[in-house]
C-alpha positions in Angstrom: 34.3 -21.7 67.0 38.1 -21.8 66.6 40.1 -18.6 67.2 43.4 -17.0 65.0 45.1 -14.4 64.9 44.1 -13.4 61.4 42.1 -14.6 59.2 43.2 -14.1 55.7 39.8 -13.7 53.6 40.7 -15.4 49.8 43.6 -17.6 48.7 44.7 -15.9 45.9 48.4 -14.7 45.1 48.1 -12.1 47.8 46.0 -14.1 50.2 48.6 -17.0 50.1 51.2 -14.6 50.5 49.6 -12.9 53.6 49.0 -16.0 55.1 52.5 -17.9 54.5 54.3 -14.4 55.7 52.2 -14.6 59.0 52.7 -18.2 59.6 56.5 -17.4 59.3 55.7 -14.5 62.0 54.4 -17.2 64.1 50.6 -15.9 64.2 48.1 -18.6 64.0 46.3 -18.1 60.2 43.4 -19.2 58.8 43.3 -18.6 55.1 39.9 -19.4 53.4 38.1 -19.7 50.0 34.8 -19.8 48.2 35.8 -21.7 45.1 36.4 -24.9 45.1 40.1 -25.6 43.6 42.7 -23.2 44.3 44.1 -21.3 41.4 40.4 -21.4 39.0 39.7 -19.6 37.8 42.2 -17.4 37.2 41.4 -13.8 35.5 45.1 -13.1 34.3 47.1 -12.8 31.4 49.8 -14.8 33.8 52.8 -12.6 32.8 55.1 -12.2 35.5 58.3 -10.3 35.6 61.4 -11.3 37.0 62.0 -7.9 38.5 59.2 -8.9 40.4 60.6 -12.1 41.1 63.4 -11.3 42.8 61.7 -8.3 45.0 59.2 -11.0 45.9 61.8 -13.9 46.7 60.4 -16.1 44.3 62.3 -18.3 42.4 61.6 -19.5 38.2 60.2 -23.2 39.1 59.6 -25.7 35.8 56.1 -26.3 37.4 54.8 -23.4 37.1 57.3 -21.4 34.7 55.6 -22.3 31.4 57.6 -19.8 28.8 60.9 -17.1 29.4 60.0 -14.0 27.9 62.6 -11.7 26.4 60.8 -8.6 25.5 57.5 -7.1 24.1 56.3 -6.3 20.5 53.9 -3.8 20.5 51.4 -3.2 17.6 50.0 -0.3 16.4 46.7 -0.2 14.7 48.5 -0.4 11.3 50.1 -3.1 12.5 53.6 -1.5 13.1 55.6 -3.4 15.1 57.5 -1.6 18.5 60.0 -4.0 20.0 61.4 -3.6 23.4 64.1 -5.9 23.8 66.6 -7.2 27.0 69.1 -9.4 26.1 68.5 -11.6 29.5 64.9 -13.1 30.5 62.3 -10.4 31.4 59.8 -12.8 33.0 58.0 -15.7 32.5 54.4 -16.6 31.5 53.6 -18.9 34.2 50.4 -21.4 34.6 49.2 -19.7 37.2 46.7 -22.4 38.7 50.0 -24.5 39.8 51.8 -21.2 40.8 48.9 -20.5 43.3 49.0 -24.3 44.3 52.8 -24.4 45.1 52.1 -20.9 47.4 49.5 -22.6 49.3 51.7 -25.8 49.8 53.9 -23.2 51.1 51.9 -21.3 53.4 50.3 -24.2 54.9 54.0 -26.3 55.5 54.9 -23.0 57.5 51.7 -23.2 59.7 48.8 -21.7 57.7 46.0 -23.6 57.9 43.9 -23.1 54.2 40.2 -24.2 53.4 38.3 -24.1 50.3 34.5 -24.2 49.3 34.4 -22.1 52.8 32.6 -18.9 51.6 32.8 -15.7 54.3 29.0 -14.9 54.2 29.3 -12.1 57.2 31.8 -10.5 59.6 30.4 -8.9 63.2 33.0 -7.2 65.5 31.9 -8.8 69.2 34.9 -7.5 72.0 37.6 -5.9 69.5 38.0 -9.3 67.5 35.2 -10.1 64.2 33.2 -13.4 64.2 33.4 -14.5 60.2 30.5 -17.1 59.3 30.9 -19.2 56.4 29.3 -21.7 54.7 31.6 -24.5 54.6 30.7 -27.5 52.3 26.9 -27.1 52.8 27.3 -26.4 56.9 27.4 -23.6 58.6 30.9 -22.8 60.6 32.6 -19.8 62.5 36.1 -18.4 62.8 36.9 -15.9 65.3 40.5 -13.6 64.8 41.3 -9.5 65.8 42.7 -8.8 62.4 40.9 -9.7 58.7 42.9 -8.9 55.7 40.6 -9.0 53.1 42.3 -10.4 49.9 39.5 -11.3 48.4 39.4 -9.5 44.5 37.8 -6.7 43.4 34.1 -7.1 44.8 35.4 -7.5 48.3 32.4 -8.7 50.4 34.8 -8.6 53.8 35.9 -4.9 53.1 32.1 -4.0 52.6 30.9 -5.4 55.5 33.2 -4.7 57.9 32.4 -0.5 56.8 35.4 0.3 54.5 34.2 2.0 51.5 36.3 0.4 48.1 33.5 1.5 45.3 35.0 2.3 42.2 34.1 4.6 39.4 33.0 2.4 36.5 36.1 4.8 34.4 38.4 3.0 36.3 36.9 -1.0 35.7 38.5 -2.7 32.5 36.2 -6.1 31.4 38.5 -8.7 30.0 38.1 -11.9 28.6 40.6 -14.4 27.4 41.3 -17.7 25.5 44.0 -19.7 26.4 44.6 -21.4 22.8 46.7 -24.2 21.2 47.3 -25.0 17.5 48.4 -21.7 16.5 50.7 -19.6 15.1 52.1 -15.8 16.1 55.0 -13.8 15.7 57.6 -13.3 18.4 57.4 -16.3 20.6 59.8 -15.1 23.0 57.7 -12.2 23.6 54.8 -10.8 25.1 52.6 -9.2 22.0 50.1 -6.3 22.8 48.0 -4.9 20.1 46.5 -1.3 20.3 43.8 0.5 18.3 40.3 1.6 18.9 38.9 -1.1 16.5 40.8 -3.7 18.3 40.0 -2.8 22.1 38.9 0.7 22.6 41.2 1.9 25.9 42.6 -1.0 26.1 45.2 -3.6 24.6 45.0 -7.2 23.0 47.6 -9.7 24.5 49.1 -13.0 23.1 51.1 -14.4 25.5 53.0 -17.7 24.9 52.6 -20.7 27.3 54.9 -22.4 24.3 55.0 -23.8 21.0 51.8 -23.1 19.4 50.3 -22.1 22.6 49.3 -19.2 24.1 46.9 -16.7 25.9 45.4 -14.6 23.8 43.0 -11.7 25.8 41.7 -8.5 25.7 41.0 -5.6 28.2 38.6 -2.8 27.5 36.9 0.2 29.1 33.7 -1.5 31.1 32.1 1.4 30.0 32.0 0.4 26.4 29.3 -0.6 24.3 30.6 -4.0 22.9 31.8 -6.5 25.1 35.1 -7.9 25.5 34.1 -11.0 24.0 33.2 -9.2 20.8 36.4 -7.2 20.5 38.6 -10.7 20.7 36.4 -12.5 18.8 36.7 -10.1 16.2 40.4 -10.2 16.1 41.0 -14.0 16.5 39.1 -13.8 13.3 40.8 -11.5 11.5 44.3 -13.5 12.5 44.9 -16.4 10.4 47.5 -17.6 12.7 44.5 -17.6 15.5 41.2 -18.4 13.7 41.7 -21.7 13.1 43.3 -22.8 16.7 41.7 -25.3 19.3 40.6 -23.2 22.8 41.2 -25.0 25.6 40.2 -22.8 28.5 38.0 -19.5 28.6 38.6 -16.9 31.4 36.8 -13.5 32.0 36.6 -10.9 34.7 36.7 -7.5 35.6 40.6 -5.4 36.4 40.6 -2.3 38.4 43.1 0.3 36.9 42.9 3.4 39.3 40.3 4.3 41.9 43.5 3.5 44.3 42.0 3.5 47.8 43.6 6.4 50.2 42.8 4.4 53.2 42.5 0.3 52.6 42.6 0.2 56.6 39.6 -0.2 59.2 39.5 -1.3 63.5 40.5 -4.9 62.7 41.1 -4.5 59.1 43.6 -4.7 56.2 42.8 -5.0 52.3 45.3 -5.8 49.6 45.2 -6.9 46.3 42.1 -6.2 43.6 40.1 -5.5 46.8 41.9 -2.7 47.3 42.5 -2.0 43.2 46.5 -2.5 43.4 46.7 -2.9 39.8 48.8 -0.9 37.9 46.3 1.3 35.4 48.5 1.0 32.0 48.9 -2.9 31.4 46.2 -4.2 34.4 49.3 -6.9 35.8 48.7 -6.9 39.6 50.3 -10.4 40.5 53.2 -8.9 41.8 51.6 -5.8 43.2 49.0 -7.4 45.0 51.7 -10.0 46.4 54.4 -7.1 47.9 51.1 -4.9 49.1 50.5 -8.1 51.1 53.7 -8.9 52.2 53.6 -5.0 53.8 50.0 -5.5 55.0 51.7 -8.7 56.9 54.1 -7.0 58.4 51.7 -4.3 60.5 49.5 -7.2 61.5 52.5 -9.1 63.2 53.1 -5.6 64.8 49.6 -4.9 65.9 49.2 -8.1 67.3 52.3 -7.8 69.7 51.1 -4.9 70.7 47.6 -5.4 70.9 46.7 -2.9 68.7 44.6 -3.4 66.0 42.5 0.1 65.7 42.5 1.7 62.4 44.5 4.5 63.7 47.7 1.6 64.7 46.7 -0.3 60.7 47.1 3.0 58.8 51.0 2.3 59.1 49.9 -0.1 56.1 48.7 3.0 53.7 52.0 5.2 54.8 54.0 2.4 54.0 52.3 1.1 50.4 52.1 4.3 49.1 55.7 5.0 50.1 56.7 1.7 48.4 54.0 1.4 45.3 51.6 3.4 45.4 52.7 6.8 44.9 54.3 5.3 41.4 51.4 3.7 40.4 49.1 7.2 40.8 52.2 8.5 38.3 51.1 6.0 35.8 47.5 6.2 36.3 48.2 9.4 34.8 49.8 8.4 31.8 46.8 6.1 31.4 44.8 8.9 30.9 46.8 10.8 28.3 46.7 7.4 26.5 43.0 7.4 26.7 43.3 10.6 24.8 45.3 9.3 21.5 43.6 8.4 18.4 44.8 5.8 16.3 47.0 8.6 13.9 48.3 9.4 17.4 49.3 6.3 18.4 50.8 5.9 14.2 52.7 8.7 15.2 53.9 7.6 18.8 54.6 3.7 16.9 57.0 6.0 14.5 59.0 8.6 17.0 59.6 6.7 19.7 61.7 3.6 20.9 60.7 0.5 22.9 63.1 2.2 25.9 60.7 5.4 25.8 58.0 3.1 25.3 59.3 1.3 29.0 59.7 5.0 30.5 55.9 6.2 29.6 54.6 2.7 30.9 56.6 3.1 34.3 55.6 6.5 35.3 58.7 8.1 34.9 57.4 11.6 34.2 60.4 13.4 34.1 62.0 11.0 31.4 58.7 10.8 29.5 58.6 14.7 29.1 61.9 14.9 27.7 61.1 12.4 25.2 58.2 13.7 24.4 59.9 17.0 24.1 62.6 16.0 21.8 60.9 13.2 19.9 57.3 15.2 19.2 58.3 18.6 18.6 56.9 18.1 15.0 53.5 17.2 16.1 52.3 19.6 18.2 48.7 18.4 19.0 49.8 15.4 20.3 52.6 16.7 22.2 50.0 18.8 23.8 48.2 15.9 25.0 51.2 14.0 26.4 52.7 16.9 28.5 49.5 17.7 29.9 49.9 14.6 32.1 53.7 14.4 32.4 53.5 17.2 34.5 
């Protein structure tokens, strides 16, 4: 049985990043996998800001940098068109299997050592440090470390069994399912395109986003709740596209997004959780690549502390929930709440919103900035009462 210091339980974008952070720390990591291939299958729009970027360290790379992205359109139901526009690149759509790739080439030149096809089957604490046994390639092996950060999506079997409780109310689970297609034709290249309405994804959004010429994801995310499935909804508006109907798919993803049931304590003795594990999504537009990536870069940080001091109790790991929340979290419950006044808006709502308001409110509302958002919605909405009702009951 080899012994770490932490074992980083899934080799996703946060999992890489726990592990390559840690390595740099010099603590001996052992990252590990259940799928086969690093990177598939990826669940994601793969939208990536540069904002992000730059917070994260990360630099645009031609491998896995697939399309600069200048802006958003936004759609209303009547197919009204809300631009938001920077004059510089926003972000990049990315191809996120080779993204994931290049972190874990990363992680493991600084010392990481990373396994796939090694699924984490069950976790016993024996003297303060937790036995993992995994299935490895058809054997049975064992990995023994004092800290387990659990980075391993939003069914997290390591944060389960090692007695955190991360359920989450099916209100706050989106399904989504997405095409990445080629052959077709949108408008906007250079941007990110979202499409609202209840026909087209009831609490939720349609995306296109370009990989390139002719090229592009093209998802939806919807309340899990709802009667018809994801599949249906996007089905029903690739049709409905001429641009779209008659393009070549090339890859099919699905999967479930956490947006809110935020976690107050994602710490337990010899625990940390980051990531969809610990639903660090943000609730309005589902993107957690970046969230998930600085949550465990934080969640790094107190495990290289605990383990020069020996410490790794729950009450030593909850510097990791003072120190998210003061960082992200506290934002993110800000715009969990607008998420919940835009559950509230019919489609004449969201007609009106499309014709008041500006792609820099539209940037304000989506950023939980409540105190700019009321002001707009004071002075844009003062003509329609009802709906300015609804908004400032959450901007509050």
């Amino acid at each position: 049985m080899q012994e770490f210091d932490v074992i980083v339980i899934g080799a996703g974008p946060a999992g890489l990043t726990a592990a390559k952070k840690l390595a740099e720390g010099k603590a001996t990591v052992l990252c590990i996998d259940k799928k086969q291939e690093i990177g598939v299958p990826k669940r994601c729009g793969e939208g990536l800001g540069l904002a992000w970027m730059k917070r994260l360290g990360l630099k645009p790379d031609k491998r896995w940098c697939m399309q600069p992205i200048f802006g958003a359109a936004l759609y209303s139901p009547s197919l009204k068109s809300l631009e938001i526009k920077f004059k510089d690149i926003s972000g990049y759509v990315i191809e996120r299997r080779v993204f994931e790739k290049v972190l874990a080439e990363e992680a493991a030149k600084k010392g990481a050592l990373i396994k796939v096809k090694c699924h984490a089957r069950s976790f016993e604490r024996i003297n303060g440090r937790v036995i993992v046994t995994c299935t490895e390639n058809g054997a049975q092996t064992q990995y023994a470390a004092p800290i387990i950060i659990a980075a391993d999506g939003t069914e997290s079997l390591a944060a389960r069994r090692l007695g955190l409780e991360t359920k989450i109310s099916l209100n706050d689970i989106d399904s989504g399912y997405q095409y990445e297609m080629v052959n077709i034709k949108f408008d906007n290249p250079n941007y990110i395109n979202l499409f609202f309405g209840k026909n087209v994804a009831n609490r939720g959004y349609v995306w296109i986003f370009p990989k390139g010429k002719n090229h592009a994801n093209v998802g939806i995310g919807i309340a899990g709740a709802e009667q018809k499935t994801a599949k249906e909804y996007l089905d029903k508006f690739v049709n409905a596209h001429p641009g779209l109907r008659n393009g070549s798919i090339i890859e099919v993803n699905a999967g479930t997004i956490p947006v809110g049931g935020f976690l107050d304590d994602m710490v337990a003795d010899n625990l940390l959780v980051v990531g969809d594990a610990a639903h660090q999504v943000n609730p309005i537009h589902g993107g957690g690549i970046g969230i998930a990536m600085e949550a465990a870069m934080i969640a790094s940080s107190v495990a290289l502390e605990a383990l020069r001091k020996k410490d790794f109790s729950h009450d030593f790991l909850c510097k990791y929930n003072k120190a998210w929340y003061a960082t992200r979290g506290n934002k993110l419950k800000k715009i969990l709440k607008q998420r919940h006044m835009l559950e509230e808006l019919s489609d004449d709502n969201f007609e009106t919103l499309a014709n008041a308001i500006s792609g820099p409110d539209v940037m304000a509302i989506a950023e939980g900035d409540l105190v700019k958002s009321a002001k707009i919605v004071a002075k844009k909405l003062i003509k329609h009462p009802k709906l300015m009702g609804i908004m400032l009951k959450y901007l509050r």
